[in-house]
C-alpha positions in Angstrom: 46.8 -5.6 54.1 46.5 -3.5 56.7 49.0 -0.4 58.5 51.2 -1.4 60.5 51.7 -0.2 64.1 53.1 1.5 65.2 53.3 3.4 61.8 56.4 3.7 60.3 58.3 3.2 57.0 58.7 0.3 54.8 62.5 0.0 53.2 60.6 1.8 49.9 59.4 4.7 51.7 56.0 3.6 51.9 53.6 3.3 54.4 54.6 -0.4 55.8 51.8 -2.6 55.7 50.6 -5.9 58.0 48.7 -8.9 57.7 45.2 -9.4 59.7 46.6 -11.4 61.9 49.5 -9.5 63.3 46.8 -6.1 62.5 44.6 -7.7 65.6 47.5 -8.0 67.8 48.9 -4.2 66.9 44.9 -3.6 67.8 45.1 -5.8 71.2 48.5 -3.8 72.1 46.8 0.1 71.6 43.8 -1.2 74.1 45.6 -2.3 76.4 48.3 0.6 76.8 46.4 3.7 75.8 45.0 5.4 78.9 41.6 6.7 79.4 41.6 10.1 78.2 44.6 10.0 76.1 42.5 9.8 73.1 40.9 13.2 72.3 37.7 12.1 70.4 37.3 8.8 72.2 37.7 9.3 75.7 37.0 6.3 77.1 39.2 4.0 74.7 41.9 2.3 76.6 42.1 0.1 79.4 44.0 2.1 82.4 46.7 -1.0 82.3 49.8 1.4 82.5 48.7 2.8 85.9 49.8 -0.9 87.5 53.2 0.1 86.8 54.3 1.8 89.7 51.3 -0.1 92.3 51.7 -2.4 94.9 51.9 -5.8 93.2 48.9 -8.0 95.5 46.1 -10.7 94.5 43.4 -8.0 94.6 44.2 -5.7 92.1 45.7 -8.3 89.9 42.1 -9.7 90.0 40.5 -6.2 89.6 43.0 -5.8 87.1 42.4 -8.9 84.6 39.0 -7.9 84.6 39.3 -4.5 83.7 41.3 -5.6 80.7 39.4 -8.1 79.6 36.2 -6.1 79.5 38.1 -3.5 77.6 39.2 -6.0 74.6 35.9 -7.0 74.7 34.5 -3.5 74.4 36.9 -2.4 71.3 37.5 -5.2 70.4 34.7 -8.1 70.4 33.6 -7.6 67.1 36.6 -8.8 66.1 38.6 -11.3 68.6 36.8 -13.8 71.5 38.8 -13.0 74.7 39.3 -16.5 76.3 41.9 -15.5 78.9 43.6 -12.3 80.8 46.8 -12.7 82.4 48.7 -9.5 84.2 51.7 -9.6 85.6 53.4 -6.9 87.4 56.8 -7.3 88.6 58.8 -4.8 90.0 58.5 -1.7 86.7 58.1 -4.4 84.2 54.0 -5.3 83.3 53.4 -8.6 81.3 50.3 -9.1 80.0 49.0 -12.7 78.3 46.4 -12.2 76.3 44.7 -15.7 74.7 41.7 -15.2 72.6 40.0 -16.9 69.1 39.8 -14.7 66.0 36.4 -14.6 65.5 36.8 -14.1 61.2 38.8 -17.4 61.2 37.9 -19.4 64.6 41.6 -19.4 65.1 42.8 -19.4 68.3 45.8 -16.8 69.2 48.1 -16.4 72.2 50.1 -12.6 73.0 52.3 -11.5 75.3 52.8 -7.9 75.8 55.7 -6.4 77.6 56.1 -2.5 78.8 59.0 -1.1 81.4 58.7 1.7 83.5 60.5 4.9 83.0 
């Protein structure tokens, strides 16, 4: 078992806990929506993905984009999931994100969609 994220409370006032599989996704989700710099003692963790909120929605950063995810998962992350695919989506202050990848413990492969609004 692993914490949950984000951390909270089970209904006994513990710590709640989460299985490895939904662990990897809570991991997936900090990558991709922590900001470089927003971590003090790793700087660079984080993908940037919350600055597409508010940009102009075209084919070129969507590209740039999908890249710049991927090869963040794959930097935090590659010791533990195989990214196969990288689908953004930003549309109007709503950013969808697909992420498809193969656990690499298991060689099972996973599908996630995250979801963040704008303020």
């Amino acid at each position: 078992m692993q914490i949950d994220y984000p951390f909270h409370f089970d209904g006994r006032g513990r710590t709640a806990q989460t299985g490895t599989e939904d662990h990897i996704r809570d991991m997936i989700e900090q990558v991709l929506f922590t900001s470089p710099g927003e971590r003090v003692n790793r700087p660079t963790f984080g993908s940037g993905v919350m600055q597409l909120l508010f940009a102009p929605n075209n084919d070129a950063l969507a590209s740039a984009t999908q890249l710049t995810v991927q090869g963040a998962l794959q930097q935090w992350l590659g010791d533990v999931i195989l990214v196969e695919s990288v689908d953004v989506e930003n549309d109007e202050a709503t950013l969808r994100v697909h992420v498809q990848y193969m656990v690499r413990r298991t060689q099972e492969r996973q599908v996630a969609e995250f979801v963040r609004g704008g303020l």
